[in-house]
C-alpha positions as CSV (number, residue, x, y, z in Angstrom):
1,X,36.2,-14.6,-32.5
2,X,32.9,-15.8,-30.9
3,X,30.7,-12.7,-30.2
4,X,30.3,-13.6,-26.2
5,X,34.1,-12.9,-26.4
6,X,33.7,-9.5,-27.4
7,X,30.4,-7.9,-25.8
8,X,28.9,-8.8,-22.4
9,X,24.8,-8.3,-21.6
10,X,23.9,-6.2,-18.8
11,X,22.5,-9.1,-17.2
12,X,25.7,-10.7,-17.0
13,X,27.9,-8.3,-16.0
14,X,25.5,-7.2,-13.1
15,X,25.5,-10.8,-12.0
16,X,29.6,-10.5,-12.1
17,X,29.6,-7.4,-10.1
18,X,27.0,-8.5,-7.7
19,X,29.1,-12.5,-7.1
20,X,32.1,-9.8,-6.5
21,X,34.2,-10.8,-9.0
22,X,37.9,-9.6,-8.1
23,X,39.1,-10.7,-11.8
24,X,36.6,-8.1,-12.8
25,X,38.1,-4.7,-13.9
26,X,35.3,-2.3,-15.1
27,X,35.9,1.2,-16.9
28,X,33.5,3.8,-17.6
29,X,35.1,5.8,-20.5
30,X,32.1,8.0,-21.3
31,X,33.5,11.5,-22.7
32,X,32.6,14.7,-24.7
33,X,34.7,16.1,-28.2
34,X,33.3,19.0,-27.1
35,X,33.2,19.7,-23.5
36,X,36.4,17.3,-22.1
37,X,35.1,17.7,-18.1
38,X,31.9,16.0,-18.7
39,X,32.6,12.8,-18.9
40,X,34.6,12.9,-15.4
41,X,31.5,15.1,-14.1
42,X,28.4,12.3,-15.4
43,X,30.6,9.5,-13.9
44,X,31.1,11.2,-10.9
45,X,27.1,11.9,-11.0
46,X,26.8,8.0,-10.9
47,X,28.2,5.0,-12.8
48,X,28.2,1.7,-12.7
49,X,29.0,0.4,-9.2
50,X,32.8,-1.0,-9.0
51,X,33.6,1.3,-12.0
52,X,36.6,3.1,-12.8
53,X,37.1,6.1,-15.0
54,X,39.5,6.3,-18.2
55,X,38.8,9.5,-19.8
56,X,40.0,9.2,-23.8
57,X,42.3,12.4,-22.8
58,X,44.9,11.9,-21.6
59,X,45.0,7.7,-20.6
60,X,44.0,6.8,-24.3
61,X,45.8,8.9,-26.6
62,X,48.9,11.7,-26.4
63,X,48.5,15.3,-27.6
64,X,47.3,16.0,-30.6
65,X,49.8,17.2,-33.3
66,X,51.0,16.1,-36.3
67,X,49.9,12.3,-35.3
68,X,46.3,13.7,-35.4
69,X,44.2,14.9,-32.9
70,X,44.4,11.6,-30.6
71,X,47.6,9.8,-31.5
72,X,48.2,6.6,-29.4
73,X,50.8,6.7,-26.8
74,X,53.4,4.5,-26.4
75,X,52.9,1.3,-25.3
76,X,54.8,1.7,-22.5
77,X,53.2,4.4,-21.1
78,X,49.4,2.8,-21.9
79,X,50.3,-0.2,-20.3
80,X,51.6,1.7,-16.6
81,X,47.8,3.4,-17.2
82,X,46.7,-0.1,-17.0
83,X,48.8,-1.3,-14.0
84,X,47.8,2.4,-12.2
85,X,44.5,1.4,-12.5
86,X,44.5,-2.2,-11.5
87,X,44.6,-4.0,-14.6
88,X,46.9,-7.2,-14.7
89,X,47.4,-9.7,-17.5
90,X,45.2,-12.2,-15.7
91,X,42.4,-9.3,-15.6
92,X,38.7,-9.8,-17.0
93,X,37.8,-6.2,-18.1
94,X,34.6,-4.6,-19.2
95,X,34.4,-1.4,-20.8
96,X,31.4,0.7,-21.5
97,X,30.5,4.4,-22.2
98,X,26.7,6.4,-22.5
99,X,25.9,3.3,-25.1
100,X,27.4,5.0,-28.4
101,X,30.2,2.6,-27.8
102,X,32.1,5.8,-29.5
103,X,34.7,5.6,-26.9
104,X,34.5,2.4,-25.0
105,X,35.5,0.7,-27.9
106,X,38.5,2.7,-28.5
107,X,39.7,1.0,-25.2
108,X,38.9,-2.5,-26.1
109,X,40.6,-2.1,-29.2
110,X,43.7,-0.6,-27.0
111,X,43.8,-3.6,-24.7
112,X,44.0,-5.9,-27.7
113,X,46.6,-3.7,-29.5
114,X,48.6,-4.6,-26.0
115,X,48.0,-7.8,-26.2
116,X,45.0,-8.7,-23.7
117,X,42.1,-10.6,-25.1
118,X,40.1,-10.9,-22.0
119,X,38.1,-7.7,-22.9
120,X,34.9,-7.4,-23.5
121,X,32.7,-4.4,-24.5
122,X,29.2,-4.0,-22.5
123,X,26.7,-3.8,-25.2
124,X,24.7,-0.9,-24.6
125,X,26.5,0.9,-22.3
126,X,24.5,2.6,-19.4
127,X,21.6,2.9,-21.5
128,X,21.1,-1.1,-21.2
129,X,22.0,-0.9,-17.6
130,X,19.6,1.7,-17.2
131,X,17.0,-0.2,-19.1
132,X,16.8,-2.8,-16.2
133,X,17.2,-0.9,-13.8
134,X,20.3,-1.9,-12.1
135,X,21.4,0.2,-9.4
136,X,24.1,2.9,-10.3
137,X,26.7,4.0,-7.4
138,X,29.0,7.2,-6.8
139,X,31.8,5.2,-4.8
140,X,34.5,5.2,-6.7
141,X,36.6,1.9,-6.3
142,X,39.8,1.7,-4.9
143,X,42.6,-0.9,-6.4
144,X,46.7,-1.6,-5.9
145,X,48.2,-0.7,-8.8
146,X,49.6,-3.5,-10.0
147,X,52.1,-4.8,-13.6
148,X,51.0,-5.2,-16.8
149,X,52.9,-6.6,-19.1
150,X,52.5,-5.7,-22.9
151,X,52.0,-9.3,-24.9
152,X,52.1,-9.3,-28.8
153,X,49.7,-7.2,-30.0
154,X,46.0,-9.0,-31.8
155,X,44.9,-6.4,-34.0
156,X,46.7,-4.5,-37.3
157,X,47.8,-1.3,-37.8
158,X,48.1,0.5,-41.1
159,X,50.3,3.9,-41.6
160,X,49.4,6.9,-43.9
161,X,51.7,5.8,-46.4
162,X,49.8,1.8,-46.0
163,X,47.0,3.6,-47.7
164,X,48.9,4.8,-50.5
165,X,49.0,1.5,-51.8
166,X,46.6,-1.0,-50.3
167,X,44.1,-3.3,-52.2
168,X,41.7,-3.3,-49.1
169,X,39.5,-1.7,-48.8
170,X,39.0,1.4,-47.0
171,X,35.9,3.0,-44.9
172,X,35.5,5.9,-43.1
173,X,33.3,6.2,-39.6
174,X,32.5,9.6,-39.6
175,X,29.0,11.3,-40.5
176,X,28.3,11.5,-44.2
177,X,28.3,15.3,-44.3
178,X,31.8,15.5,-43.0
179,X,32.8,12.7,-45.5
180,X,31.7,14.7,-48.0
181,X,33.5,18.1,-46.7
182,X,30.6,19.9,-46.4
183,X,30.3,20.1,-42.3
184,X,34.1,19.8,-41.2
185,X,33.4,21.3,-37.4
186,X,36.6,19.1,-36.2
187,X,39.7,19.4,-38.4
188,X,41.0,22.1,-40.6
189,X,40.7,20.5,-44.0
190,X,37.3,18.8,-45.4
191,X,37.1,15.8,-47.6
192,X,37.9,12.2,-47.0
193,X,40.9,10.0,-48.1
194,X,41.0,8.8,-51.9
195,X,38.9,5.4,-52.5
196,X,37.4,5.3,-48.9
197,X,33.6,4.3,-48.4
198,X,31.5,6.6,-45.8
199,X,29.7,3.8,-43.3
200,X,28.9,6.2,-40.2
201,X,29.5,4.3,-36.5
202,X,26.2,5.3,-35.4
203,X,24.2,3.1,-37.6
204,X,25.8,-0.1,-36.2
205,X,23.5,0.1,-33.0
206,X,19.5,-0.3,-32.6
207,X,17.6,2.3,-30.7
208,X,18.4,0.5,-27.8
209,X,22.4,0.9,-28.3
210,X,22.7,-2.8,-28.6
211,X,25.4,-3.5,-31.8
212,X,23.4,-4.9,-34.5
213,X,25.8,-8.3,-35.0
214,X,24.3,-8.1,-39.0
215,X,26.2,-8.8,-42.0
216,X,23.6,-6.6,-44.3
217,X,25.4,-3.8,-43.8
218,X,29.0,-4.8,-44.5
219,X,27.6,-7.5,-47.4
220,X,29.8,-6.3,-50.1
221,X,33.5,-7.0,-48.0
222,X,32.1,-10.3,-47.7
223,X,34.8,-11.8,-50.1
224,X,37.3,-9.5,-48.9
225,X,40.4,-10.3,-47.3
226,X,40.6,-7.5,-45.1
227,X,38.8,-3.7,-44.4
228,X,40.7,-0.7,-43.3
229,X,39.1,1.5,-40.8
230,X,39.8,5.2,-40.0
231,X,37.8,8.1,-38.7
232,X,38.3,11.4,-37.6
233,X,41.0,10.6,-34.9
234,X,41.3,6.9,-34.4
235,X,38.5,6.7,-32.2
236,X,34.3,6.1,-33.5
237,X,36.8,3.1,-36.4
238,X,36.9,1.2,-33.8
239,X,33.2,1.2,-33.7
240,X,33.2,-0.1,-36.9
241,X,36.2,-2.4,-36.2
242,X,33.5,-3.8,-33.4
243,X,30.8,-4.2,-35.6
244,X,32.3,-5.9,-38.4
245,X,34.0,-8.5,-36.1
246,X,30.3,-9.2,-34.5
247,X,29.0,-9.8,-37.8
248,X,31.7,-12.5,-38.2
249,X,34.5,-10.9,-40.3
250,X,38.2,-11.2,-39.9
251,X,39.4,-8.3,-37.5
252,X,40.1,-5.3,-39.7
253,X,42.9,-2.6,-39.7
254,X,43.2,0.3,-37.8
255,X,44.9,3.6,-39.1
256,X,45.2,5.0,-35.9
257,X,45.9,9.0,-36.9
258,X,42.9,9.0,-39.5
259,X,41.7,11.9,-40.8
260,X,43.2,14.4,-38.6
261,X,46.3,12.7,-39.1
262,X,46.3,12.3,-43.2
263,X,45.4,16.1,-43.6
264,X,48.8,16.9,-41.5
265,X,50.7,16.1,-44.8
266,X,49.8,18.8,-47.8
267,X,51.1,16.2,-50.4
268,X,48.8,14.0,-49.6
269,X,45.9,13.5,-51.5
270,X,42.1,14.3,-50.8
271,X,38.9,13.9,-52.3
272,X,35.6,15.5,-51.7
């Protein structure tokens, strides 16, 4: 995919908003692990104007369980969170968070795993928006609900058992501490699954949150075929997912219950 197909500049986007763009759908899906009521409370602080919220619990995942501790819901049900929100086939949407892009991209990834391709991520989040200054808003936009059709799915999905034995390979988005199992603050077993390579989300973005778009970092899958990503909970992979496709490689595969997810089954095996 060409990169203007998957990120949007602040610049643009402003220029969208302000030409009042009714294809436009825009999502503010900034959230806390740790405190769940903060990311409603900053957006409702101010966000960007026309903006809607989609909190990561409970629009973008079911209860956690045996699926992990942010299983994807059905499609069914993510897609009537679309059409409750506005969000038609024909929609242009633009997602964004604080400028990790921890949970932004979780959505885009959803709307492609649905089928929709006109998604783009804003790169930088608020931080970018806040770096020119563009004015912020605590209106929060009204839409019909409207019908949204889920279309065969654009991205790839691997299960636990995929991992067992796949060729590709496989790389973890969490922090090397908790890859290693020495900081596990998150899930109730430490380590990381067998064969998996520790690339943390967070070094994908500059200081000023933009992605990178570099193949340095990812230099040895070069030759590869495909990557599997996973993380804690399905979420900071699709960071990585994000970054790998801006530095130009094929769009890799998601194991959606991760971590959180793998640990749920004691015969399956762990390294530290």
């Amino acid at each position: 995919m060409k990169k203007d197909e998957l990120i949007i500049s602040a610049i643009e986007l402003e220029g969208r908003i302000d030409d009042g763009d009714e294809t436009l759908r825009l999502f503010d899906c900034r959230w806390s692990l740790t405190d769940p009521s903060l990311g409603q409370k900053q957006f409702d602080e101010r966000h960007i104007p026309t903006a809607q919220y989609m909190p990561l619990e409970p629009a973008l995942s079911d209860p956690a369980g045996k699926r992990g501790r942010h299983p994807l819901p059905e499609k069914s049900r993510f897609a009537a969170t679309l059409g409750a929100f506005g969000v038609a086939n024909t929609s242009d949407v633009v997602v964004y968070d604080d400028g990790s892009s921890t949970y932004a991209c979780r959505l885009w990834w959803m709307l492609r795993w649905v089928g929709h391709s006109k998604v783009r991520l804003l790169d930088g989040g608020l931080t970018q928006w806040d770096d020119w200054y563009f004015d912020t808003s605590q209106v929060v936009e009204q839409v019909e609900s409207t019908h949204f059709e889920v279309r065969p799915s654009l991205t790839r999905v691997y299960e636990a058992d995929d991992l067992l034995t796949t060729e590709y390979p496989i790389i973890d988005a969490r922090a090397q501490d908790r890859f290693k199992g020495r900081n596990e603050t998150l899930d109730h077993t430490a380590g990381h699954i067998p064969n998996a390579r520790c690339f943390p989300f967070d070094a994908n973005t500059r200081g000023d949150k933009c992605f990178t778009r570099s193949q340095v970092r990812f230099r040895e899958f070069i030759d590869q075929d495909a990557i599997v990503c996973y993380c804690g909970s399905g979420v900071t992979a699709t960071n990585n997912i994000m970054a790998l496709m801006l530095a130009g490689f094929p769009e890799p595969i998601l194991y959606p219950g991760s971590w959180s997810e793998w640990i749920e089954d004691p015969t399956r095996p762990i390294e530290l």
